[in-house]
FITOR-15833 format. One record per atom (N, C-alpha, C, O, CB): x, y, z. Coordinates in steps of 0.02 Angstrom, whole numbers, padded with zeros to 5 digits, always signed. Glycine has a CB too. Example, Ala and Ser with C-alpha at 12.3 -4.5 7.8 and 13.67 -1.06 7.14 Angstrom:
2
+00660-00284+00390
+00615-00225+00390
+00660-00165+00390
+00712-00166+00423
+00565-00224+00452
+00642-00112+00354
+00684-00053+00357
+00645+00002+00394
+00670+00057+00402
+00704-00030+00286
END
This chain:
239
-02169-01143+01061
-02143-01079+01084
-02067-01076+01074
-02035-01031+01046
-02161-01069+01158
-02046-01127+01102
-01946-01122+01091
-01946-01129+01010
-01910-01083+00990
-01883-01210+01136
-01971-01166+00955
-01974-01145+00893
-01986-01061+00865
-01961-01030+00819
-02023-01189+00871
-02030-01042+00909
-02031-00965+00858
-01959-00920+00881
-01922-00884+00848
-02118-00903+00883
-01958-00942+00955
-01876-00911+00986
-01831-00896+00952
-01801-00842+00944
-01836-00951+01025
-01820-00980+00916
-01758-00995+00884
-01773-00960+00819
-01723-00937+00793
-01738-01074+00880
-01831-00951+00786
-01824-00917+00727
-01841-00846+00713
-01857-00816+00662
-01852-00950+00689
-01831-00827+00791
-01827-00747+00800
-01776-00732+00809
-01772-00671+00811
-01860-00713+00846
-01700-00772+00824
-01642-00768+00855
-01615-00732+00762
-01634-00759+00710
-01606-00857+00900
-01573-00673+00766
-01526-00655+00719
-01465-00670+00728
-01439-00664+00784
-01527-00600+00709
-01424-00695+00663
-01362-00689+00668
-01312-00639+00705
-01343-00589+00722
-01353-00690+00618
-01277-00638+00714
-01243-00580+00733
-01146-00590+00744
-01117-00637+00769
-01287-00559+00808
-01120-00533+00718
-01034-00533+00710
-01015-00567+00785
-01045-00571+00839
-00993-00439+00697
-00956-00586+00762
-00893-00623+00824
-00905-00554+00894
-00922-00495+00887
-00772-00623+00776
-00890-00588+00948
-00867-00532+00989
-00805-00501+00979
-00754-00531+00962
-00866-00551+01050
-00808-00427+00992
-00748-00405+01023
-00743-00358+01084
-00737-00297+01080
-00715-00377+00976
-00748-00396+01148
-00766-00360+01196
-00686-00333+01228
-00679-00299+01279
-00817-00406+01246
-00626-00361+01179
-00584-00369+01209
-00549-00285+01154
-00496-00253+01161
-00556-00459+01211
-00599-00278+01112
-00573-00233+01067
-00562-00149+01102
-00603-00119+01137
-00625-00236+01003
-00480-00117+01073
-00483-00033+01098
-00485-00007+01043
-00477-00044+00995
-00423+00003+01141
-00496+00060+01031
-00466+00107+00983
-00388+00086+00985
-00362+00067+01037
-00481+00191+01005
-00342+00091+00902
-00274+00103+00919
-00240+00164+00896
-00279+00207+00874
-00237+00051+00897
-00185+00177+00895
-00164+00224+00880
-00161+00255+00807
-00175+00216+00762
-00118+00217+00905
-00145+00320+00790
-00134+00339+00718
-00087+00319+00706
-00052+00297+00752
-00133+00399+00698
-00058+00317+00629
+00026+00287+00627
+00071+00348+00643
+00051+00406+00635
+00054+00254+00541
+00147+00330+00671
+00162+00388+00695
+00200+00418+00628
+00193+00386+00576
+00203+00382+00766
+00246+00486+00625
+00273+00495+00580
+00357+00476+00597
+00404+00517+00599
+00251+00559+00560
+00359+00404+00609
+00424+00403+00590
+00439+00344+00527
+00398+00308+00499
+00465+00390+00658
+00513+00350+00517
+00545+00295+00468
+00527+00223+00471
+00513+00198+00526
+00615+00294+00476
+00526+00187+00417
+00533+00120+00428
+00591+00100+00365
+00601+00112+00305
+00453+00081+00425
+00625+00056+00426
+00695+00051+00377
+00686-00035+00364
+00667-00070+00411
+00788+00080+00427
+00702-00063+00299
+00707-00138+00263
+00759-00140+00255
+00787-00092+00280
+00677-00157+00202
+00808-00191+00221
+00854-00203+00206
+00879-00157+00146
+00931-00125+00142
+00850-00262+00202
+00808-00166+00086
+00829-00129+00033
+00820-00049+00040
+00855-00006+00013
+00795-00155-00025
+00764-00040+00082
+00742+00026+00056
+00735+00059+00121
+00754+00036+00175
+00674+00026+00010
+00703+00124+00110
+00666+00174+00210
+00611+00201+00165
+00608+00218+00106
+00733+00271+00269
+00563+00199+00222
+00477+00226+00181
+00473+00276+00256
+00458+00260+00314
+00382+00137+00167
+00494+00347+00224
+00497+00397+00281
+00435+00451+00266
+00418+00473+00212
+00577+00437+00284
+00405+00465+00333
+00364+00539+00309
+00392+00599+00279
+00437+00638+00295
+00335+00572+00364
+00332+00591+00211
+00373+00643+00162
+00383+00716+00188
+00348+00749+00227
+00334+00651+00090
+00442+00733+00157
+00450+00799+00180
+00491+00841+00110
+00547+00832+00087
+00498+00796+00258
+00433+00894+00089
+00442+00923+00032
+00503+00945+00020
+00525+00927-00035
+00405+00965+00024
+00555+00997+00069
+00616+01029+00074
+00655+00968+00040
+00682+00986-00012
+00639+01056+00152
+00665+00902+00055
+00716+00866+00048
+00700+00790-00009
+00734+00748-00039
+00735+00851+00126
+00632+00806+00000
+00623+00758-00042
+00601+00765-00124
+00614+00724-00168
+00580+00726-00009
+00567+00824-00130
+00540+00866-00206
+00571+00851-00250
+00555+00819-00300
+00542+00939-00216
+00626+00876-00232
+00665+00890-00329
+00704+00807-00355
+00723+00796-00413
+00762+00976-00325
+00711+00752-00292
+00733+00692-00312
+00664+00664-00335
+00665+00644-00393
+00772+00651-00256
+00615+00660-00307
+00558+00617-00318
+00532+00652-00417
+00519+00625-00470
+00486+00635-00235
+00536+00717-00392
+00503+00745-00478
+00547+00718-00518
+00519+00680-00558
+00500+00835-00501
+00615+00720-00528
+00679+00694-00569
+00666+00611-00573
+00686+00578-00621
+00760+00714-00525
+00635+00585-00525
+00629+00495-00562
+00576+00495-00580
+00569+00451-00623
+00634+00422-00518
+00517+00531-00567
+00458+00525-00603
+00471+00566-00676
+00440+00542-00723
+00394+00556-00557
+00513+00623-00693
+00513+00635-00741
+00546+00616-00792
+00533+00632-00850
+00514+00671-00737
+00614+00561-00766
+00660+00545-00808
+00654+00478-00841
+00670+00460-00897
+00716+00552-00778
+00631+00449-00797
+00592+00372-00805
+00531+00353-00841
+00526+00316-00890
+00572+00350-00743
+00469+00396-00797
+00410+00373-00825
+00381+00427-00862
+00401+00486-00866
+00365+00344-00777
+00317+00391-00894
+00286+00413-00949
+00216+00441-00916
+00198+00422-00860
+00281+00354-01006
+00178+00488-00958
+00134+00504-00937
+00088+00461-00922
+00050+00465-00874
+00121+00539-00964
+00090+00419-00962
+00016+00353-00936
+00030+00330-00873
-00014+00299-00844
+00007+00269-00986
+00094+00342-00841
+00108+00310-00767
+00049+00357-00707
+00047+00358-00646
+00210+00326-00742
+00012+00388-00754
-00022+00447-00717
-00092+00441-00739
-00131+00488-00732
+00009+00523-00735
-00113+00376-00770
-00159+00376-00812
-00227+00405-00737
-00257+00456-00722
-00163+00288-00860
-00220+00315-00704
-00251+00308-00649
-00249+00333-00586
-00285+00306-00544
-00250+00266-00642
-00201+00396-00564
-00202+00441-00519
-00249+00506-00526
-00283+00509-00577
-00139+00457-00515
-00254+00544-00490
-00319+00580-00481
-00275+00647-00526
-00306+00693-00553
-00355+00592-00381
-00210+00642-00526
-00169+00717-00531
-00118+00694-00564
-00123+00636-00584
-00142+00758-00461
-00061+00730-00578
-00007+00738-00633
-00017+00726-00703
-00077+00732-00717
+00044+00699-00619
+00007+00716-00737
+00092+00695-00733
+00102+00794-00733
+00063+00839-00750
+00141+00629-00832
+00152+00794-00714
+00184+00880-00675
+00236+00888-00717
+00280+00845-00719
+00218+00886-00580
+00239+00946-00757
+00293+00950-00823
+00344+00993-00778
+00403+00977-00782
+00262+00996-00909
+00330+01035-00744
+00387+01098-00697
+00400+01076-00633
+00355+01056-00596
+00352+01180-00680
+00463+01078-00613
+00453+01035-00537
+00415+01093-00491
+00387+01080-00438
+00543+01008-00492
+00417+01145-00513
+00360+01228-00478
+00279+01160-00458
+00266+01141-00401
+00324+01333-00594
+00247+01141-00511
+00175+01124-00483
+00208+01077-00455
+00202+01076-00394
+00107+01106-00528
+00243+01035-00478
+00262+00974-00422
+00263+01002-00363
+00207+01003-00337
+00332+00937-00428
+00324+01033-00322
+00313+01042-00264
+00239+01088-00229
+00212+01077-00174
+00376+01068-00252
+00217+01143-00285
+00148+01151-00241
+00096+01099-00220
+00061+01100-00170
+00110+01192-00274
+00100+01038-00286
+00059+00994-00256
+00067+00968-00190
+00024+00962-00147
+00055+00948-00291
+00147+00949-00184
+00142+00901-00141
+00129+00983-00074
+00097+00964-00025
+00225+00833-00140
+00142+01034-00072
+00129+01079-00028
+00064+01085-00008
+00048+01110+00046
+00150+01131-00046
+00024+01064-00050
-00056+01079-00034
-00096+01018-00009
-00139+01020+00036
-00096+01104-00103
-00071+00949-00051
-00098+00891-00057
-00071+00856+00003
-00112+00840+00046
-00086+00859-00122
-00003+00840+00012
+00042+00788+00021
+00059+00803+00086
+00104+00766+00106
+00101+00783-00028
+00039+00845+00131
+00067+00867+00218
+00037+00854+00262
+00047+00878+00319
+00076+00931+00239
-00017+00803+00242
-00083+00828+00311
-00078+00740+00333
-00053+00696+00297
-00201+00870+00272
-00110+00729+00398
-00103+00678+00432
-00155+00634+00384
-00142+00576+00397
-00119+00690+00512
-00217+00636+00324
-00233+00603+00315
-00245+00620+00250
-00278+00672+00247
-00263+00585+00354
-00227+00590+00177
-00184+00563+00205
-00124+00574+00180
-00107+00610+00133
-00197+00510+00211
-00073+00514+00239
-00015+00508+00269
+00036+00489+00213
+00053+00432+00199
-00020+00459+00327
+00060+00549+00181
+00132+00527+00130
+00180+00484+00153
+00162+00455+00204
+00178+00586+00112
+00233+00469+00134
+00308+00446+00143
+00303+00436+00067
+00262+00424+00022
+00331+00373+00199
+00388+00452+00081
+00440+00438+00018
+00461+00372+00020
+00468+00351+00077
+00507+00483+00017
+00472+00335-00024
+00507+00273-00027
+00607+00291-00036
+00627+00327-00082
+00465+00228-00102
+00637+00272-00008
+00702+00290-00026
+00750+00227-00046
+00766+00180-00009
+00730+00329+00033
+00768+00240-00116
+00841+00186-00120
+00869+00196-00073
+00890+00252-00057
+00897+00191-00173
+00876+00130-00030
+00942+00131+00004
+00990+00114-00020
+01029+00099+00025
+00948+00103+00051
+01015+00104-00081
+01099+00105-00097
+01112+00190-00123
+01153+00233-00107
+01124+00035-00176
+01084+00189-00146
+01080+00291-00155
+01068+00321-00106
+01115+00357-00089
+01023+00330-00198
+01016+00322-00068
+00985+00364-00003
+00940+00430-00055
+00943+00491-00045
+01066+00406+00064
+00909+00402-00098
+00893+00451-00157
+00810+00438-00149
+00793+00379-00154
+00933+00427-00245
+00764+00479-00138
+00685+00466-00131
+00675+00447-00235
+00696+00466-00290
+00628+00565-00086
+00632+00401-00203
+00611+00362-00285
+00539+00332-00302
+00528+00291-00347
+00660+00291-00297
+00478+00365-00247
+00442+00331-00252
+00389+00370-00184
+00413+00393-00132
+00474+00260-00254
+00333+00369-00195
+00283+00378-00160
+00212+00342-00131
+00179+00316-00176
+00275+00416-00183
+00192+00339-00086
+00131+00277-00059
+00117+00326+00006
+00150+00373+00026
+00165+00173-00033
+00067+00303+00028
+00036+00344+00085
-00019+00304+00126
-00045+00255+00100
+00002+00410+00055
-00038+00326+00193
-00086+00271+00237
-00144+00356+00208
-00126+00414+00196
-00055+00241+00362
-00218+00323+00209
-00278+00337+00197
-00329+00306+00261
-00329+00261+00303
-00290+00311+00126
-00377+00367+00234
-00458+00328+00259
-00418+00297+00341
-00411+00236+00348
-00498+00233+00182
-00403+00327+00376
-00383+00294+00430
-00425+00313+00489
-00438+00369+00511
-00315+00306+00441
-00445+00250+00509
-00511+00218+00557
-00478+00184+00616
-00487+00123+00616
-00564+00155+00513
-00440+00212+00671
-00420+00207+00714
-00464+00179+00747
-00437+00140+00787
-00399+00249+00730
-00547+00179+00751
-00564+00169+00814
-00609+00084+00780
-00639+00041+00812
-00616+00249+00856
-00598+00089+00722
-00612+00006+00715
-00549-00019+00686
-00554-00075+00661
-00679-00018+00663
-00476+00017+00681
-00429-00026+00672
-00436-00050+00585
-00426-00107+00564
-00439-00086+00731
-00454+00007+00545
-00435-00008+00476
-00419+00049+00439
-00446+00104+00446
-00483-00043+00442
-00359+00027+00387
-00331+00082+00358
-00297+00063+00297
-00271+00008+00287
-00287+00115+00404
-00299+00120+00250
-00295+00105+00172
-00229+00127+00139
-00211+00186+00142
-00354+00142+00133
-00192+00077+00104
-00135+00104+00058
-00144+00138-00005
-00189+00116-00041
-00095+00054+00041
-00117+00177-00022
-00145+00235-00093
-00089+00260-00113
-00030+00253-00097
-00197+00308-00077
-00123+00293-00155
-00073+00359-00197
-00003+00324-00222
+00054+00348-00218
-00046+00435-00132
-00018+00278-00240
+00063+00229-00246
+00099+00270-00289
+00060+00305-00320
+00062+00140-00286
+00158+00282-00304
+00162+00311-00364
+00249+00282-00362
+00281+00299-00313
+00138+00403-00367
+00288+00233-00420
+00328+00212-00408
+00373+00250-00477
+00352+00263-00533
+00314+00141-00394
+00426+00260-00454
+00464+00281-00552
+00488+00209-00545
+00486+00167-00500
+00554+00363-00574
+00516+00208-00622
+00535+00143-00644
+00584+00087-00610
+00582+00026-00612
+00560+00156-00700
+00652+00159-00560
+00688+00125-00511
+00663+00113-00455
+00693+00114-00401
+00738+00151-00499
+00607+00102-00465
+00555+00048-00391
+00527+00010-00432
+00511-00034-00393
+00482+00087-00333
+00505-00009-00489
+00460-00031-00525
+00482-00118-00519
+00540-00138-00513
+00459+00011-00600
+00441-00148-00523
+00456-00234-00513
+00547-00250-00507
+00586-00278-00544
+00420-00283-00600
+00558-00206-00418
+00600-00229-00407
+00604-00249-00324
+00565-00212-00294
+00641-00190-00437
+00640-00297-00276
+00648-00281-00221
+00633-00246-00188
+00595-00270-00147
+00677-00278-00214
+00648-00168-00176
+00630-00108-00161
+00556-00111-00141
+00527-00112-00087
+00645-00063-00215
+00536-00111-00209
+00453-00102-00201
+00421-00135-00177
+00372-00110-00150
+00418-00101-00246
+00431-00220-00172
+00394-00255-00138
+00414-00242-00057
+00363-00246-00023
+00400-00325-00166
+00468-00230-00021
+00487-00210+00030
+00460-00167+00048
+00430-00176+00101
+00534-00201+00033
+00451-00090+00013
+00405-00048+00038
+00336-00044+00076
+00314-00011+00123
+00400-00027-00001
+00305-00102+00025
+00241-00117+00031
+00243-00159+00103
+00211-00142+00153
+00213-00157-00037
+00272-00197+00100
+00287-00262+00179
+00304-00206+00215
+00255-00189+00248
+00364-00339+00182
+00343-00177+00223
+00345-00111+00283
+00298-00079+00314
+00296-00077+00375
+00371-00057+00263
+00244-00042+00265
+00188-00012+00297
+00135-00057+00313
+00087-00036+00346
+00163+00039+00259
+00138-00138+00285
+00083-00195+00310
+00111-00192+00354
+00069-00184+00398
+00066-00267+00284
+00182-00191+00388
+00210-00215+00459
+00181-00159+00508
+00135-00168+00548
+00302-00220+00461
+00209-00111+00501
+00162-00059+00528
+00109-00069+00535
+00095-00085+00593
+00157-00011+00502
+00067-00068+00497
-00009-00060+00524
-00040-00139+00571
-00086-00146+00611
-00065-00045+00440
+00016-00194+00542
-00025-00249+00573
+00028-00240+00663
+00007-00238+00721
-00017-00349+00511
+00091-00237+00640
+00143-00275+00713
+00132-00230+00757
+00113-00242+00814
+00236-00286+00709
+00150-00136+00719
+00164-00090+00786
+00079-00065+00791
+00067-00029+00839
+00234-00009+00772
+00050-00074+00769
-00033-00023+00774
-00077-00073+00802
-00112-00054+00849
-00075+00010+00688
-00086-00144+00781
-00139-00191+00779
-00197-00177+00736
-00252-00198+00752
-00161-00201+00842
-00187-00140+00680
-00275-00133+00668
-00264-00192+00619
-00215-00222+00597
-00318-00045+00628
-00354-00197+00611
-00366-00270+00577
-00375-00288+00528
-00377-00347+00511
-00400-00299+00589
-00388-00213+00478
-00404-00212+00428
-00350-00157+00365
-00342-00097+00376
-00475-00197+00444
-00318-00192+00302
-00273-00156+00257
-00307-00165+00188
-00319-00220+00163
-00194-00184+00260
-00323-00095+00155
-00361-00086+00106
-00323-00070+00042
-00272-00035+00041
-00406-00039+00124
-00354-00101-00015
-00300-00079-00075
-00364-00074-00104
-00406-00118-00112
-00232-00133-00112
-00367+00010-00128
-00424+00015-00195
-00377+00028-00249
-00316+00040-00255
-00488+00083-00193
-00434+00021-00291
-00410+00063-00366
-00456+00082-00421
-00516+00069-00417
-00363+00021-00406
-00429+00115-00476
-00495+00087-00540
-00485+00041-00567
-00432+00014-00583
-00513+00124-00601
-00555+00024-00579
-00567-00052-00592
-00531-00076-00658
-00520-00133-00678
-00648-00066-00600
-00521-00035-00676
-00490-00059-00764
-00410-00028-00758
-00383+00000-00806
-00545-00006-00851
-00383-00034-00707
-00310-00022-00688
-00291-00087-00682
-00286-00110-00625
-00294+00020-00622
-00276-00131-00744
-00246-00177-00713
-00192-00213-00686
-00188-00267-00657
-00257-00193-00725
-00133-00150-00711
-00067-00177-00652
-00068-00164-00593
-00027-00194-00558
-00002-00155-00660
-00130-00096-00549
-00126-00117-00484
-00176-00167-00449
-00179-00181-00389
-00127-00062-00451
-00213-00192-00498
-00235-00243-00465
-00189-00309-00476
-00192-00347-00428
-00303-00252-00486
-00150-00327-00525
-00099-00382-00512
-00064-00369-00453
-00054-00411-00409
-00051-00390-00566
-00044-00302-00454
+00007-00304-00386
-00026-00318-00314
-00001-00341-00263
+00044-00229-00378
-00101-00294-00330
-00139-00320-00265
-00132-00385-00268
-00102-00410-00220
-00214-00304-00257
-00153-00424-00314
-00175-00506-00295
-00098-00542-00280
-00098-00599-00257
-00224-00554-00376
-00015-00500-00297
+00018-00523-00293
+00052-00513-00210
+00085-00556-00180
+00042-00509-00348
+00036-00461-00191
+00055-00444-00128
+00019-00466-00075
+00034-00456-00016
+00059-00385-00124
-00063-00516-00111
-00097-00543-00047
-00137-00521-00021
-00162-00542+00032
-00070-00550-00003
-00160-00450-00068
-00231-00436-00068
-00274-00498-00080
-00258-00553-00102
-00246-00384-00120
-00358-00462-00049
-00411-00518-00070
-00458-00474-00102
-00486-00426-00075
-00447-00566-00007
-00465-00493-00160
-00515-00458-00205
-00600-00451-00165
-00632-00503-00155
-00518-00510-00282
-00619-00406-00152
-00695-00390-00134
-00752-00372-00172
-00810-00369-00152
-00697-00345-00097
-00724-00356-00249
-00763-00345-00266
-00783-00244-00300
-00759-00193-00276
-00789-00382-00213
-00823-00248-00349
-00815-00170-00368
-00884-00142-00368
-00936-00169-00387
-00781-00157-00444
-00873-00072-00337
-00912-00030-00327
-00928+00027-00377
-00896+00080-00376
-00895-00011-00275
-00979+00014-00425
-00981+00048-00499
-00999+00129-00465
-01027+00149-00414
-01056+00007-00564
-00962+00163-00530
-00986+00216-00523
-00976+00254-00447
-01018+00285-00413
-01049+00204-00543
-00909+00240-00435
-00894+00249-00376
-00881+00339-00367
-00914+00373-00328
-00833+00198-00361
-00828+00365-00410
-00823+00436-00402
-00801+00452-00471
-00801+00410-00516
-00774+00462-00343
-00783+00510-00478
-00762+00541-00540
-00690+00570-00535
-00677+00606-00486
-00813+00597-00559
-00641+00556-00583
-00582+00600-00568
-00550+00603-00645
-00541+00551-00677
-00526+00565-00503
-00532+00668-00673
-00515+00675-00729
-00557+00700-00767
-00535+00720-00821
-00495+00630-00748
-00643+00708-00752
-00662+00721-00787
-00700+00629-00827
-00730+00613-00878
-00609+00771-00810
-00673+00596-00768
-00732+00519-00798
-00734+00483-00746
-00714+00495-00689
-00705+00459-00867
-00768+00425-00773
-00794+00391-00737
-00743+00346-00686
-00692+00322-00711
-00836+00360-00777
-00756+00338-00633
-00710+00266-00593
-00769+00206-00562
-00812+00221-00520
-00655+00303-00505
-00765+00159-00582
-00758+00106-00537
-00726+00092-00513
-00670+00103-00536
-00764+00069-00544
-00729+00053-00438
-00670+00067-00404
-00671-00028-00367
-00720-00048-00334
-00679+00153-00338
-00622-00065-00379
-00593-00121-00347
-00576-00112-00272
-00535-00073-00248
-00534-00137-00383
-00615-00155-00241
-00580-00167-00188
-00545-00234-00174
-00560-00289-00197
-00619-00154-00143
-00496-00216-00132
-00451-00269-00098
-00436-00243-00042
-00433-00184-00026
-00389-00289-00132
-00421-00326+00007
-00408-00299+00080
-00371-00376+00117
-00385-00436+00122
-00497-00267+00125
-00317-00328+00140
-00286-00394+00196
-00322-00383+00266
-00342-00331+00291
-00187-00389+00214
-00325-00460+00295
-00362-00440+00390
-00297-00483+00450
-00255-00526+00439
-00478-00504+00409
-00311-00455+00494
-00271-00485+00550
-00257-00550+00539
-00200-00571+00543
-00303-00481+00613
-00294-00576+00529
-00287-00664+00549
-00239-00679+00483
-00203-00727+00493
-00380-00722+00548
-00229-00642+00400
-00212-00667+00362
-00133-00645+00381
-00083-00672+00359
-00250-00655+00302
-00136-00590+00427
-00041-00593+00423
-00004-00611+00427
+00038-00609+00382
-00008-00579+00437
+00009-00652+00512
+00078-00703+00500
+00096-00744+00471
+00147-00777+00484
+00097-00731+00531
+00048-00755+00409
+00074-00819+00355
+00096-00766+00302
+00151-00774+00276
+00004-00887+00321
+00065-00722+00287
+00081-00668+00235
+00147-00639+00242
+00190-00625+00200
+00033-00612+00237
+00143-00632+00312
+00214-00592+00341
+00271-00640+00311
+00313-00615+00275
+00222-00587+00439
+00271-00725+00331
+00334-00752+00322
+00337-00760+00250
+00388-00778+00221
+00347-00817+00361
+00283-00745+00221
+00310-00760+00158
+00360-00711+00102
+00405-00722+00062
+00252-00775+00128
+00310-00632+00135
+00373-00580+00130
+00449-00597+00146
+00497-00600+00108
+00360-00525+00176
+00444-00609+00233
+00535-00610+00255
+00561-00682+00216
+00618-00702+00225
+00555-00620+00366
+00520-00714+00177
+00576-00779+00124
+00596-00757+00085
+00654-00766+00068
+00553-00841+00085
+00534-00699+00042
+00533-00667-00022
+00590-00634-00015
+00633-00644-00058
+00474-00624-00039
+00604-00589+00042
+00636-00520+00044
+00711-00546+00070
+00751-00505+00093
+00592-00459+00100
+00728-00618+00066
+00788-00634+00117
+00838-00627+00057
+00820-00617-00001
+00789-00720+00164
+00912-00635+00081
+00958-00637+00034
+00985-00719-00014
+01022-00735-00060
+01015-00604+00077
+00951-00740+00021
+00959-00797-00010
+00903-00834-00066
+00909-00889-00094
+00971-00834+00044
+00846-00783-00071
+00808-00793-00116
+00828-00759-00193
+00803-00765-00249
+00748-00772-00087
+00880-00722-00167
+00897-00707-00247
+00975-00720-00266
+01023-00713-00228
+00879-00623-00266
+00975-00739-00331
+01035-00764-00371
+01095-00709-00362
+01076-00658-00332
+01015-00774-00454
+01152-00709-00379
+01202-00688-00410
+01184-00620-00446
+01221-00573-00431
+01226-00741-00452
+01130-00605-00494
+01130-00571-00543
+01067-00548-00501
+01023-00527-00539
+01134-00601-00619
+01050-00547-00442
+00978-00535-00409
+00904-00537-00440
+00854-00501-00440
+00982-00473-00384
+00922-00598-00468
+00845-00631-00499
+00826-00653-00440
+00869-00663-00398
+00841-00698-00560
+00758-00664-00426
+00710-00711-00382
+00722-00766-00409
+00712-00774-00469
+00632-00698-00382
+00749-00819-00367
+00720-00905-00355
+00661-00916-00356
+00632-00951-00397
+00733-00939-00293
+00633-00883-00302
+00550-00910-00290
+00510-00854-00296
+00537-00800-00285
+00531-00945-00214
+00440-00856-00314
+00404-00806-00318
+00357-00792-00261
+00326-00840-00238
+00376-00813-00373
+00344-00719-00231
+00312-00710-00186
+00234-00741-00172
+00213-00746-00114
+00318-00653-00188
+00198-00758-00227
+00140-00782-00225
+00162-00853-00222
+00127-00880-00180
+00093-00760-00279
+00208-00900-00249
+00228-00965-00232
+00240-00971-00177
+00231-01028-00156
+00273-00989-00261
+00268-00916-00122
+00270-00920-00051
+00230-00929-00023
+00214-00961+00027
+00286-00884-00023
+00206-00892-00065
+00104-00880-00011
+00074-00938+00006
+00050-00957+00060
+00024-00842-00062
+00079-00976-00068
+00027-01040-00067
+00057-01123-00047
+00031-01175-00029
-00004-01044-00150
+00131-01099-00062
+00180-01157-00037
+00240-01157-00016
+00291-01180-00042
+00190-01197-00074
+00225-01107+00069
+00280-01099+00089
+00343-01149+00108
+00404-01138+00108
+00264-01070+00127
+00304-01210+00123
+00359-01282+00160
+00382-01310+00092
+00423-01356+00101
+00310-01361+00216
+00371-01299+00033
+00384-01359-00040
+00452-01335-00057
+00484-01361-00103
+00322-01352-00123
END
């Protein structure tokens, strides 16, 4: 009899009896050393953000987004008027801070307050964010957010599957690959598969310090090259 018990018993997830709903993110600033990732706001931010996306990048920077590339800054700002205002989801501008000049766009998604998970998107960097400081700062800003001031447990990075510089930047920033969901949706007029990646609670405070080494001033040279590389942090922070 205690034999059939035990092999009627199902597995079942960790407790969380200790678990609440948390909050939405709010709309204010988050300021880094290099940069501020503020809720976008079309009046002040439009005509800088269209000018680095137009002066910099190329249309293929638009391959894997659902929309642009925007030849008139006119559809630019209707987009972001129609698309880009609503709580979900949640724009911000990335801003040079040695300019105070918006240069870059990312946004919180899919936000699941009441199990504490929520998704980074819509990245959209011009070239003066592009594999520099800035950008990786940006990104550590809204992980800080969602893990230090919110607690939720779960940070999502999709994409299409055959995008493969945002999936380098996932596996470099400490995403964990999950795996792809074929035939996920359509945008453009084709097909997406779609990659997932995702950071969880427990992986942050090692992730975190490896950012504030990455992001310190003493990790970069004279000519502000990197010494060490952020994924060498990851895996060997004490060497």
């Amino acid at each position: 009899m205690e034999k059939e018990q035990n092999d009627l018993k199902q597995p079942i997830g960790s407790s969380l009896n200790d678990w609440s709903a948390k909050s939405l993110p709010p709309r204010l600033p988050m300021q880094g050393r290099y940069c501020r990732v503020e809720p976008l706001d079309v009046e002040r931010h439009a005509v800088a953000l269209f000018q680095a996306f137009s002066n910099n990048n190329t249309a293929a920077d638009w391959t894997y987004l659902p929309y642009g590339p925007f030849e008139r800054l006119t559809d630019f700002q209707q987009w972001l008027e129609v698309d880009c205002v609503k709580d979900d989801p949640l724009f911000h501008a990335i801003i040079d801070g040695s300019t105070d000049t918006a240069a870059g766009l990312a946004s919180y998604l899919r936000i699941t307050p009441d199990v504490g998970v929520i998704e980074v998107g819509h990245i959209h960097f011009s070239t003066l964010l592009q594999k520099s400081p800035l950008a990786t700062e940006a990104m550590f800003l809204m992980m800080r957010r969602v893990f230090d001031e919110l607690g939720y447990r779960r940070y999502e990075w999709k994409c299409d599957a055959l995008n493969k510089r945002s999936r380098r930047a996932a596996h470099r920033l400490g995403f964990t690959f999950e795996g792809v969901f074929r035939q996920a949706t359509i945008y453009k007029k084709r097909n997406r598969d779609t990659a997932w990646f995702a950071i969880i609670d427990s992986e942050w405070p090692d992730l975190k310090a490896a950012f504030e080494s990455w992001l310190s001033q003493d990790n970069f040279d004279a000519e502000g090259n990197q010494i060490r590389r952020l994924d060498e942090l990851r895996n060997n922070p004490d060497s």
